[in-house]
C-alpha positions as CSV (number, residue, x, y, z in Angstrom):
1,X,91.6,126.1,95.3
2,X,91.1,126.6,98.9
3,X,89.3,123.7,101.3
4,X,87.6,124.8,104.4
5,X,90.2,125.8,106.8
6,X,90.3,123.7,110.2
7,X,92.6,124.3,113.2
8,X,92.5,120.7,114.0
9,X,93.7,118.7,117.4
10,X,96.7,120.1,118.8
11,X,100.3,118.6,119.3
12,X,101.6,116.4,116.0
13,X,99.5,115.5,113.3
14,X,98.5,111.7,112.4
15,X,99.4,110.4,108.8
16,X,97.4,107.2,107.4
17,X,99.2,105.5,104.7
18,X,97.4,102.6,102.7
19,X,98.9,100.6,100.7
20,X,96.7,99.4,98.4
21,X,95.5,95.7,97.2
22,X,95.8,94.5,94.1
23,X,92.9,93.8,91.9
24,X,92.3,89.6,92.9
25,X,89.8,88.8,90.1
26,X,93.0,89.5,87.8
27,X,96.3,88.7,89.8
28,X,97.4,85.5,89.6
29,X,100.5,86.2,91.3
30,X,102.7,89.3,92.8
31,X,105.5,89.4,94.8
32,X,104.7,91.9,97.9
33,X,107.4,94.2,98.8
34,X,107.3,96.7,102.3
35,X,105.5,99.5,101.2
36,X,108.4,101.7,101.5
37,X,106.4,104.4,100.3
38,X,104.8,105.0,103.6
39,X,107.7,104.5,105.7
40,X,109.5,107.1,103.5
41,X,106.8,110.1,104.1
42,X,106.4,109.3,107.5
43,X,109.9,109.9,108.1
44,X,109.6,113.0,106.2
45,X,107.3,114.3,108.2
46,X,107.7,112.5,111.8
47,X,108.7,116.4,113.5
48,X,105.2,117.1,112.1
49,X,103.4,113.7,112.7
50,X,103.3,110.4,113.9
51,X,102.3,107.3,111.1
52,X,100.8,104.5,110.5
53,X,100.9,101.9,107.8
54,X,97.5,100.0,107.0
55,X,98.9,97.2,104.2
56,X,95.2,96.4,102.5
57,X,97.0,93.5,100.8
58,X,96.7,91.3,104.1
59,X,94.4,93.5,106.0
60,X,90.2,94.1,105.2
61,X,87.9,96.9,104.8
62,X,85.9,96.7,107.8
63,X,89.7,96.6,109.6
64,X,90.1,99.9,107.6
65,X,86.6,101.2,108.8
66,X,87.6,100.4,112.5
67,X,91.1,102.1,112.4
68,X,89.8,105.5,110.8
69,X,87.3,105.3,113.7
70,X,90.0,104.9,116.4
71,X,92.8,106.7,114.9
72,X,91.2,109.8,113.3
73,X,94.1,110.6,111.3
74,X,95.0,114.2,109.4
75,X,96.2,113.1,106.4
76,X,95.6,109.6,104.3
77,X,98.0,109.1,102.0
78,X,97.8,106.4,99.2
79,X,99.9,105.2,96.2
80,X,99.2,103.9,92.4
81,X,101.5,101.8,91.0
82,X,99.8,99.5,88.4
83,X,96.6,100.9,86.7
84,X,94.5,98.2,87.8
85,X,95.0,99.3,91.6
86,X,93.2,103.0,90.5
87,X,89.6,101.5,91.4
88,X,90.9,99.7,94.9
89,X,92.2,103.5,95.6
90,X,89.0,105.0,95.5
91,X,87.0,102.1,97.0
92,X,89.8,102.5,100.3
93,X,89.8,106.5,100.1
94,X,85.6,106.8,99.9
95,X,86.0,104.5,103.4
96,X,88.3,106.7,104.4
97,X,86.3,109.6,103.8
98,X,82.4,107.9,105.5
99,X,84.7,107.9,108.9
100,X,86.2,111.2,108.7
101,X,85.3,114.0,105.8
102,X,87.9,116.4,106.4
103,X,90.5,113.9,106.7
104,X,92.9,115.5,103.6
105,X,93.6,112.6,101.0
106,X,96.4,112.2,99.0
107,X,96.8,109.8,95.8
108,X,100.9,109.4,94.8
109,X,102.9,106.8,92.6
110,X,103.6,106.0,88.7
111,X,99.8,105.7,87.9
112,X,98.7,109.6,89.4
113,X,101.6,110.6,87.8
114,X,101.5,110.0,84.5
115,X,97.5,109.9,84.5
116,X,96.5,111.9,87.3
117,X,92.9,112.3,86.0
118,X,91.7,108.8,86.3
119,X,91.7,109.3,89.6
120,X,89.2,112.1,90.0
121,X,87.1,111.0,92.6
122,X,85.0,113.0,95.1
123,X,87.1,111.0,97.6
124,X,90.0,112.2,96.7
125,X,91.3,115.8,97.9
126,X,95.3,115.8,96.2
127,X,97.2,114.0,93.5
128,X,100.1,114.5,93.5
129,X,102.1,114.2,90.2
130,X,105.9,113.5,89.8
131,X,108.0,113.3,93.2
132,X,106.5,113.4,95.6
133,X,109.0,114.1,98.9
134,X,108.9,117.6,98.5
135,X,105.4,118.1,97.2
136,X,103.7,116.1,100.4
137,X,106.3,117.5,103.4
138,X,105.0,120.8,102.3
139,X,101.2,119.1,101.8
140,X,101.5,118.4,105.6
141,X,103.2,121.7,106.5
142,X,100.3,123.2,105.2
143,X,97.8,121.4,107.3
144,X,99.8,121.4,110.3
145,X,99.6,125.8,110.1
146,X,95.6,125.2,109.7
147,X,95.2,125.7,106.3
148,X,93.8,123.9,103.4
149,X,95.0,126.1,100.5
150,X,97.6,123.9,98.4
151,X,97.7,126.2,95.6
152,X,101.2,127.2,96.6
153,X,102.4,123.5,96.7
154,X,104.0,122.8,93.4
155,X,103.2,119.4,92.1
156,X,99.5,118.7,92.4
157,X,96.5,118.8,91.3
158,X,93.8,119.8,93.5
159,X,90.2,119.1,93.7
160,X,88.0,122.5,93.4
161,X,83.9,123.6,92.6
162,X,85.6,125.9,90.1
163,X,88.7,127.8,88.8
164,X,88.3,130.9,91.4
165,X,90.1,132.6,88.8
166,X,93.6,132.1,89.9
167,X,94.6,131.4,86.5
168,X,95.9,127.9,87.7
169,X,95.4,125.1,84.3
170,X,92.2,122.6,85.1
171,X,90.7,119.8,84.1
172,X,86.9,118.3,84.0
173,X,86.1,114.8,83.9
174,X,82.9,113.2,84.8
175,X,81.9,116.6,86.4
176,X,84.9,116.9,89.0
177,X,87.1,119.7,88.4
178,X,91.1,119.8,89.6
179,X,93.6,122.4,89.3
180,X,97.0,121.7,88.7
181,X,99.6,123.7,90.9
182,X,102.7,124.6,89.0
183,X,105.3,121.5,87.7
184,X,107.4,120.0,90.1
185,X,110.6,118.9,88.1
186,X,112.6,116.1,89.6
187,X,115.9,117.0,92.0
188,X,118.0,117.4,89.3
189,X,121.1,116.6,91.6
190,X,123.1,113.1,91.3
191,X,122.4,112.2,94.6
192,X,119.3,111.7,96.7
193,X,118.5,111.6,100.4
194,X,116.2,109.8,102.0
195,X,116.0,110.0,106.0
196,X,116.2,106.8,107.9
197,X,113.1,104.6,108.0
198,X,111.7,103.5,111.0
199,X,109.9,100.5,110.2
200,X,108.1,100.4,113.5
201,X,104.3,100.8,111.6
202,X,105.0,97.5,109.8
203,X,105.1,95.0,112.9
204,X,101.9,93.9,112.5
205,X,102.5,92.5,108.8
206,X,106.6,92.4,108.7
207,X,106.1,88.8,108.7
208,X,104.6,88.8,105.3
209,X,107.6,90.6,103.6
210,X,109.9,88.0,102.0
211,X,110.6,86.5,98.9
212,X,108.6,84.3,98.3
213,X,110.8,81.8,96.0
214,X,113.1,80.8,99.1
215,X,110.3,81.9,101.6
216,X,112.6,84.2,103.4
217,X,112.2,87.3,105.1
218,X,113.2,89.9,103.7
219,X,114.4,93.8,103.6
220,X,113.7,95.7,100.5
221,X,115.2,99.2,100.0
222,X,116.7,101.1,96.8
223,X,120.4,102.3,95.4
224,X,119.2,104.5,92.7
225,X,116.0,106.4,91.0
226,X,115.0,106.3,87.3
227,X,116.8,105.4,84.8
228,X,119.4,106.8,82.0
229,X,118.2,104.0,79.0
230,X,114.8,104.5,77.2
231,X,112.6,100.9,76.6
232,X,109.8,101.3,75.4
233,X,108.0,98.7,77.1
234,X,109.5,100.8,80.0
235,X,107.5,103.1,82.6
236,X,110.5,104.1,84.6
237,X,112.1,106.5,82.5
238,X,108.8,108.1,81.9
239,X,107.6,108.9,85.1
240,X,111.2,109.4,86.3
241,X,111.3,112.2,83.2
242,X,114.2,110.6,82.2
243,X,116.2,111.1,85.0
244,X,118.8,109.0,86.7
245,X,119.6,109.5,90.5
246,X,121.9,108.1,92.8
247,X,121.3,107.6,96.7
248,X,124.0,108.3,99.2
249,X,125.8,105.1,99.5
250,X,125.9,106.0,103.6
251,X,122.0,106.0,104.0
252,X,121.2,102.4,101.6
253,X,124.6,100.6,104.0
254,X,122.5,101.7,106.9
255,X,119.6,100.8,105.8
256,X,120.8,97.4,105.2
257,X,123.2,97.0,108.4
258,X,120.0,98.1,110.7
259,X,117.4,95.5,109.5
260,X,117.6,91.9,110.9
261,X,116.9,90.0,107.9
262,X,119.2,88.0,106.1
263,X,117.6,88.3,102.4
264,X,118.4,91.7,100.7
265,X,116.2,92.7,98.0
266,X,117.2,95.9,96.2
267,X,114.4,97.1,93.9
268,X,115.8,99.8,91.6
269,X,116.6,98.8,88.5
270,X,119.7,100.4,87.9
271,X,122.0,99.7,90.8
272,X,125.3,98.5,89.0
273,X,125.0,101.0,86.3
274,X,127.4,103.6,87.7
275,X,130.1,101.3,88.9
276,X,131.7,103.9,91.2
277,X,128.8,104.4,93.0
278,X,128.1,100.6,93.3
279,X,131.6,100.2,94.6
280,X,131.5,102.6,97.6
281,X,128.4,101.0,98.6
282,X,130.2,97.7,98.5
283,X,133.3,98.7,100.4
284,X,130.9,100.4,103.2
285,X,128.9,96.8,103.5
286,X,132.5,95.0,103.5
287,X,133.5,97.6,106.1
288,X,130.7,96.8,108.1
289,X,131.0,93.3,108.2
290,X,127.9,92.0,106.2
291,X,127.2,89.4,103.9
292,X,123.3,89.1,103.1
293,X,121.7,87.0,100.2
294,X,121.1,90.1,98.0
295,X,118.8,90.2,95.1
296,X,119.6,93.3,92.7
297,X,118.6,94.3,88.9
298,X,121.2,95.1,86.0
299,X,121.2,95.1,82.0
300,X,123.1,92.5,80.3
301,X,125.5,95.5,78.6
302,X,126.0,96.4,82.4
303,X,127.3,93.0,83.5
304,X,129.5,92.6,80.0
305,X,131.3,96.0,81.0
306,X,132.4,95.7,84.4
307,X,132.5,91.9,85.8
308,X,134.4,93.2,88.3
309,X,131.5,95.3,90.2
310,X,129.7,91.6,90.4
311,X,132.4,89.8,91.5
312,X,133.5,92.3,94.3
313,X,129.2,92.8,95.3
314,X,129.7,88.3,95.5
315,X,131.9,88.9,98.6
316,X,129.3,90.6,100.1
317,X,126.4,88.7,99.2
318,X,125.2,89.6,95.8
319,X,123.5,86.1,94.9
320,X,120.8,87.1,92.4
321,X,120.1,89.5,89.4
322,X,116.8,90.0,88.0
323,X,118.4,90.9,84.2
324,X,116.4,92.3,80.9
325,X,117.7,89.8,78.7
326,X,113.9,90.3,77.0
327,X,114.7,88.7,73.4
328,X,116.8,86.7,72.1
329,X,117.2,87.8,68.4
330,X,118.9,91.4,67.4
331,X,115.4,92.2,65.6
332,X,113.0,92.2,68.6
333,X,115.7,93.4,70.6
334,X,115.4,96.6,68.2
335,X,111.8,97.0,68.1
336,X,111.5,97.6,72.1
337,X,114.7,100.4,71.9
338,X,116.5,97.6,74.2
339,X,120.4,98.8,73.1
340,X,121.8,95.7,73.7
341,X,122.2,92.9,71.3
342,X,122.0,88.6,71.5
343,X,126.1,88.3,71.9
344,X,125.5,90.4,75.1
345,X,122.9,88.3,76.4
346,X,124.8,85.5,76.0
347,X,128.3,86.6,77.6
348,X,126.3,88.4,80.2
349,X,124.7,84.5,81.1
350,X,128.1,82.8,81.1
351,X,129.5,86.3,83.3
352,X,126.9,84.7,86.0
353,X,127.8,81.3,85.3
354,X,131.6,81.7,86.1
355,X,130.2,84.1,89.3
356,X,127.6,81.4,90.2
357,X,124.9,84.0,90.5
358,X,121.3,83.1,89.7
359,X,120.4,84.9,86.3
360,X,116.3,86.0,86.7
361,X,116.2,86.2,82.9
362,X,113.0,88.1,82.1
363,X,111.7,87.7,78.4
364,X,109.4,90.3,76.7
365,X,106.8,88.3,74.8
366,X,105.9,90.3,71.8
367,X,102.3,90.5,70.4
368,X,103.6,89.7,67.0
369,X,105.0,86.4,68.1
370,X,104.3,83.4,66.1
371,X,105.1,79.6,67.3
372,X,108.5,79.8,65.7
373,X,109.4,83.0,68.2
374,X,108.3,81.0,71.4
375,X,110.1,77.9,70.3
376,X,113.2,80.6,69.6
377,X,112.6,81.5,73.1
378,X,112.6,78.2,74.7
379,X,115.7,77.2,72.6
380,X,117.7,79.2,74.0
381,X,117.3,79.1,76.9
382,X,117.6,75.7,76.8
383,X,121.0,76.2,74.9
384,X,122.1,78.8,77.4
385,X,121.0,76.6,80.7
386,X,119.0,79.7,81.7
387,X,117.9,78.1,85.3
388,X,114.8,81.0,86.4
389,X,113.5,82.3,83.5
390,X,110.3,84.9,83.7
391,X,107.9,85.3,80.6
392,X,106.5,89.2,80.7
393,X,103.9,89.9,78.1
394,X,104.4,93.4,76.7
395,X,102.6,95.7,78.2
396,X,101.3,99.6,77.2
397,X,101.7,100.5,80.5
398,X,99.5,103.4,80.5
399,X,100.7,107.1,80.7
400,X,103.8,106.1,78.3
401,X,104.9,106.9,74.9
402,X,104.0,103.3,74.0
403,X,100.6,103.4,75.4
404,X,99.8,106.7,73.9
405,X,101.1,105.3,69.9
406,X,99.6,102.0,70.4
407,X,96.2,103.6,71.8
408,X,96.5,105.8,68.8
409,X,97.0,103.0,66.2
410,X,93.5,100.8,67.9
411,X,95.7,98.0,68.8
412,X,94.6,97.9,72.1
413,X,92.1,95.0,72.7
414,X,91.6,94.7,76.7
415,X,89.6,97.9,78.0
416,X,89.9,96.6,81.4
417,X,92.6,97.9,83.4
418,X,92.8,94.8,86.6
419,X,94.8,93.3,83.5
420,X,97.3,95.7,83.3
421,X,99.8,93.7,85.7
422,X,102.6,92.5,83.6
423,X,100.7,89.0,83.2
424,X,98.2,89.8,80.4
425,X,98.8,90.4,76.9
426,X,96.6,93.5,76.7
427,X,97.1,93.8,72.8
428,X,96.1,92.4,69.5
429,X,97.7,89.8,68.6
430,X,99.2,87.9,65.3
431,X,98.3,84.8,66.2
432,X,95.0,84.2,67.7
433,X,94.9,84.9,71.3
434,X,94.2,82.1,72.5
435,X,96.5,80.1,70.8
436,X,99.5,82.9,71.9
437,X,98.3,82.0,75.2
438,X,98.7,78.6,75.2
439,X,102.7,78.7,73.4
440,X,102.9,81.5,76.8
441,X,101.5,78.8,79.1
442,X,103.6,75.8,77.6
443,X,107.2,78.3,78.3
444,X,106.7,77.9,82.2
445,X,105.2,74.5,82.5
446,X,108.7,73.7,80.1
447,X,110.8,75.5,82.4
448,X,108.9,74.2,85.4
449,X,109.0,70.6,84.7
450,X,111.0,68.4,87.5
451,X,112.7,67.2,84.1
452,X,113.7,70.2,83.4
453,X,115.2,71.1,87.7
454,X,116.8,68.1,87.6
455,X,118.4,67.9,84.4
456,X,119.8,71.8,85.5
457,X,120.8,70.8,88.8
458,X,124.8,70.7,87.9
459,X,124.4,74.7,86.6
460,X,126.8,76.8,88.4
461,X,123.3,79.2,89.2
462,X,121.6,76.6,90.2
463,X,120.1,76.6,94.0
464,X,117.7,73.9,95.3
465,X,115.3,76.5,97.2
466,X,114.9,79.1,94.4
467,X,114.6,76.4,91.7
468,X,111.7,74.4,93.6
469,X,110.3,77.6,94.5
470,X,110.0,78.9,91.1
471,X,109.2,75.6,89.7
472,X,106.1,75.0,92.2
473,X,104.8,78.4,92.3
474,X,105.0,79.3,88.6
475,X,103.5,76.1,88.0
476,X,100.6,76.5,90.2
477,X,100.1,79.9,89.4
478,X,99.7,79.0,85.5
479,X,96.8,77.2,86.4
480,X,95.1,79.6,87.9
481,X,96.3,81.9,85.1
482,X,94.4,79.5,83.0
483,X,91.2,80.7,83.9
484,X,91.6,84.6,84.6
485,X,93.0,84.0,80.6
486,X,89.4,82.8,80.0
487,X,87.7,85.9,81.3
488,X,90.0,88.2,79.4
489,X,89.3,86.4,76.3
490,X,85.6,86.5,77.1
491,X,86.0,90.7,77.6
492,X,87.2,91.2,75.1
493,X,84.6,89.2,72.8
494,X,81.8,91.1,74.5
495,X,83.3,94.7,75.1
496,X,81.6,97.5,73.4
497,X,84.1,100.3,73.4
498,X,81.8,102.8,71.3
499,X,78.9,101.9,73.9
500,X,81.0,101.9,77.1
501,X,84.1,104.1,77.2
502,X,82.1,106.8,79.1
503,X,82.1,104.4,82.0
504,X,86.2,104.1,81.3
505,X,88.5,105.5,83.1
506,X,89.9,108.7,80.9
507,X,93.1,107.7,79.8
508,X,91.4,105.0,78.0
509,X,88.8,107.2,76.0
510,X,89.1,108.8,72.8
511,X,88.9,112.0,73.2
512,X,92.0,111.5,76.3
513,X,95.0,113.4,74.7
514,X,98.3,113.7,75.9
515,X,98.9,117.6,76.0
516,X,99.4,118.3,79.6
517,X,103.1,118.3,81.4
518,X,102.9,115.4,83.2
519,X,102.4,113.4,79.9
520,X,106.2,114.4,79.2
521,X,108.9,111.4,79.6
522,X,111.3,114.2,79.4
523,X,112.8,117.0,81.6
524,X,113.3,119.0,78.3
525,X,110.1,118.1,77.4
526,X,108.4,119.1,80.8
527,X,110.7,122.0,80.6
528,X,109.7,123.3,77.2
529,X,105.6,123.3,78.6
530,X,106.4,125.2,81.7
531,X,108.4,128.1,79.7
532,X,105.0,128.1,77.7
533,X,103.0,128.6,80.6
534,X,105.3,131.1,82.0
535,X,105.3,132.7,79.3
536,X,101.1,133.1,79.3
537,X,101.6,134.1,82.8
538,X,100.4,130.8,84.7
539,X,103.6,129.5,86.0
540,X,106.4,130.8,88.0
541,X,108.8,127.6,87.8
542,X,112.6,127.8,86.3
543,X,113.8,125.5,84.2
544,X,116.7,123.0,85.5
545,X,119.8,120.8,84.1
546,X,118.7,117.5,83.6
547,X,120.6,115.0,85.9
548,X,123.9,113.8,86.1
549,X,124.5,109.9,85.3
């Protein structure tokens, strides 16, 4: 388990974080948030060392090349979110490691979590699996006393030659060997703490930060953690395990109050579920004086309950919702575990009309759909005067429950993971593909039409820059849609999986089974494997209470 010890320079360390690209041949379009990631660890650890963000997305790899050159850092650090970012990750990290071999690299986020081994790479010195504030502080304690064995750090598997005999659990794939450190289990605590970013590393890109709809700058930050409710479509339960935190409503006010911009953008997806905790936020902005366009998530049941919460988060801003309406009949609203029903949909739409906030409906478009369910789709929204509806073809996102059952059952048709970003339909369908696509295709360019903004313009949600923006860039982007929808189709014609899935990554192989811990979307569940491996004498961690909601 031990790397080659190294005393390394003196005074503070220096942290690299990358944020990764996304996988062009594939991505038609993606909205780019701050890569709060990085500014997060590096405030973790700025007694221990200084940072610096490198954002890939508008930034090269000879740029990359150069800055490992001049900057020479200690630690990279990198993060996973889609699947389809797992091969930029190792492209970046084997750059990363040309410059500087001993540089200790570390792969975090939902992906290396829930599927740590598709990223064994001989680039790659640390995943780390689950939460990941704990596990890397005491990552970069380690290095900063001069030494390279992580065993002790719970939370990680660790590239090795071989066992040593420690009696840790490891895994082989492709020839590379990691050892997995003992389960780190999520802060079971209601609240969370995050120290205060300093967002000095993103100057050189800040610029390129906004939402892209109204084209405004903009400040993204987060209320909550996880989530209570259990879609299946969902991956934020799973890697959460279930939990539900909250942050301290003190360190999100001063997040928001420090930052210039004018355009809030909170991206957990729970922030109005606990309406006490929503409140005290809200009276602390109030307090302070601040009323920022603010763009926030929330379930349709969540609106229905407590109006109030909205209306009182209007005085302060609250001008959007991104909600999971995702189907509009009881049936389909059953089959993805959604707990909500078309009644709530419908008064959580006229809730926001009467509020005049924008509704981001997002739809889950089933693989089962026929002509009559998009037509269903577009109906009602059409009867509803739904003003920025968003059309999200269901994905297995890999690592979940879903995934896992679908995998199981062969209906998985797309091998490739660059199309696992929310825009593909990755599955068999009912209808042939390319006909599905096309009914897909038709709901934007329906609800992009300049008919169809102008004949919406007297909605009490509807806003001249969002509207346009949507309109133009969905419309544009389902062009070039058109063709990455032709190259899918094509891969999927072609693809040998018997021939080829040794050159997969594991998770989509056959023999890839979900037995390990970090496979569990449950504490209990997680819990239940560590007692066994405590009780074989490989693991030392105790069991916790799940969190409070």
């Amino acid at each position: 388990m031990a790397m080659s010890e190294q005393s390394g320079r003196k005074g503070k360390l220096r942290f690299l974080f990358i944020q990764p690209d996304y996988p062009k041949p594939y991505v038609f379009f993606f909205p780019v948030y701050e890569p709060l990631h990085g500014l997060l660890f590096g405030a973790l650890v700025k007694d221990l060392a200084e940072t610096m963000v490198f954002d890939r997305r508008y930034d090269t790899d000879e740029e990359l090349a150069k800055l490992m050159d001049s900057y020479q850092p200690d630690v990279v650090g990198i993060t996973t979110h889609t699947a389809g970012e797992i091969f930029n990750v190792k492209r970046l990290l084997r750059i990363v490691k040309q410059s500087k071999r001993d540089a200790v690299t570390i792969v975090g986020g939902q992906h290396s979590s829930l599927l740590p081994e598709d990223l064994f790479d001989e680039s790659v010195d640390l995943i780390c699996i689950g939460p990941g504030e704990d596990t890397f502080r005491e990552v970069v304690e380690t290095i900063a006393d001069g030494k390279r064995d992580f065993s002790k750090v719970a939370g990680l598997a660790v590239r090795a030659e071989n066992v040593g005999g420690n009696g840790l659990v490891s895994a082989t794939w492709d020839g590379l060997r990691y050892e997995f450190t003992e389960p780190r289990l999520p802060n079971s605590s209601a609240y969370f703490e995050w120290p205060r970013f300093d967002r000095t590393p993103l100057q050189k890109y800040s610029r390129k930060y906004m939402n892209y709809f109204e084209m405004r700058p903009t400040v993204y930050t987060i209320t909550t953690s996880g989530c209570p409710y259990r879609c299946n479509f969902c991956s934020l339960w799973a890697s959460a395990r279930g939990t539900y935190r909250r942050r301290k409503p003190e360190d999100v006010v001063n997040d928001i109050v420090s930052q210039p911009q004018q355009f809030v953008h909170l991206t957990d997806d729970n922030t109005f579920h606990n309406a006490d905790h929503a409140l005290e936020i809200y009276s602390r902005l109030k307090a302070a004086g601040v009323k920022k366009k603010t763009l926030a998530y929330a379930r349709t049941d969540t609106i229905v309950r407590r109006p109030d919460v909205l209306e009182k988060w209007k005085e302060i801003g609250l001008g959007a919702l991104v909600v999971g309406m995702e189907a509009v009949s009881d049936k389909h609203l059953g089959s993805i575990n959604k707990k909500t029903s078309v009644d709530t949909n419908m008064e959580a739409q006229r809730i926001l009309d009467r509020l005049g906030i924008e509704n981001w409906a997002h739809f889950v478009v089933l693989p089962e759909f026929e002509r009559e369910d998009f037509r269903e789709i577009l109906a009602f929204i059409e009867k509803m005067r739904i003003c920025y509806p968003i059309f999200v073809p269901l994905t297995a996102v890999p690592g979940t429950p879903l995934f896992f059952d679908l995998k199981e059952r062969q209906q998985i048709s797309t091998y490739d993971y660059g199309y696992c970003t929310l825009q593909y339909m990755m599955l068999k369908t009912k209808m042939p593909k390319r006909e599905w696509y096309d009914e897909l295709l038709n709901l934007y360019f329906k609800t992009c039409s300049m008919k169809t903004v102008w004949g919406l313009r007297s909605s009490p949600q509807f806003h001249w820059r969002p509207m346009l923006g949507r309109a133009l860039i969905m419309g544009r982007c389902m062009k070039k849609l058109n063709a990455h929808i032709e190259k899918q189709l094509e891969h999927e014609r072609t693809f040998n999986y018997d021939a080829s899935q040794a050159s997969l990554p594991p998770s989509m192989r056959r023999e890839y089974k979900p037995v390990n811990y970090y496979n569990a979307p449950t504490l209990s569940a997680v819990e239940e494997t560590i007692k066994k491996r405590r009780d074989a004498g490989v693991c030392t961690t105790a069991p916790v209470e799940s969190a409070a909601i």
